[in-house]
N, C-alpha and C positions, 0 to 999 in steps of 0.2 A: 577628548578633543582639546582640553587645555592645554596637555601636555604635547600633543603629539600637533595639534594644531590642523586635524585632518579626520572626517569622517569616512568608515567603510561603510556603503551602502552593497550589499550582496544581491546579486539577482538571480533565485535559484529556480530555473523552469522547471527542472527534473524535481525537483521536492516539491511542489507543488502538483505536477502533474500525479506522483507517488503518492501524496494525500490523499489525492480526488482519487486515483485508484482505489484507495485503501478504503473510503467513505462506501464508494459504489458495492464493492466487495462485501464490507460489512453487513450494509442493507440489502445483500440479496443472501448471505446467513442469515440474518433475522428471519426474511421470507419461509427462511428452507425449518428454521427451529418453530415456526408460528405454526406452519403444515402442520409440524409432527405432533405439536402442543393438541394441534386438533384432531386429530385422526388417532393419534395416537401409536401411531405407525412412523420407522424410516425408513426411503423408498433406496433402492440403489441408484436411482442416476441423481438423487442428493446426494448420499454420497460421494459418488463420482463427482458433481458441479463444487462440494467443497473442495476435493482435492483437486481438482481444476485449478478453485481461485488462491488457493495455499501455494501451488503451483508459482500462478502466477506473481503473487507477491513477490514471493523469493527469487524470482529471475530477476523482477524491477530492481528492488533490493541489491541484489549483484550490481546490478549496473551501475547504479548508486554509487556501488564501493569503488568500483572500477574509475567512475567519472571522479570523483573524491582523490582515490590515489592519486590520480594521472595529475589534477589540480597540485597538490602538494612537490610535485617533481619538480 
């Protein structure tokens, strides 16, 4: 700010939103590892619900990139 005389304040809904994604996701693999911890068994539609939420990351993720590039144009 000395120098340039001017703060950027950034307002990222999309990262924010991708966080809280990312928290929610994480806490329902804990869930799916805590089962298995107990049973001692992994079911298929855990499997299936991680690669769901792996899934889903990665699309967020894309969009991310997308909304980023487009920014820098």
């Amino acid at each position: 700010m000395l120098i340039d005389g001017y703060i950027i304040n950034l307002q990222l809904p999309e990262l924010k939103a991708h966080s809280a994604q990312l928290q929610k996701i994480g806490g329902n693999i804990n869930q799916i590892v805590k089962r298995m911890n107990q049973t001692g068994s992994l079911y298929r539609d855990d499997v299936d619900e991680i690669k769901s939420l792996y899934s889903e990351v990665w699309q967020t993720e894309r969009q991310l990139w997308f909304y980023f590039r487009d920014l820098a144009k």
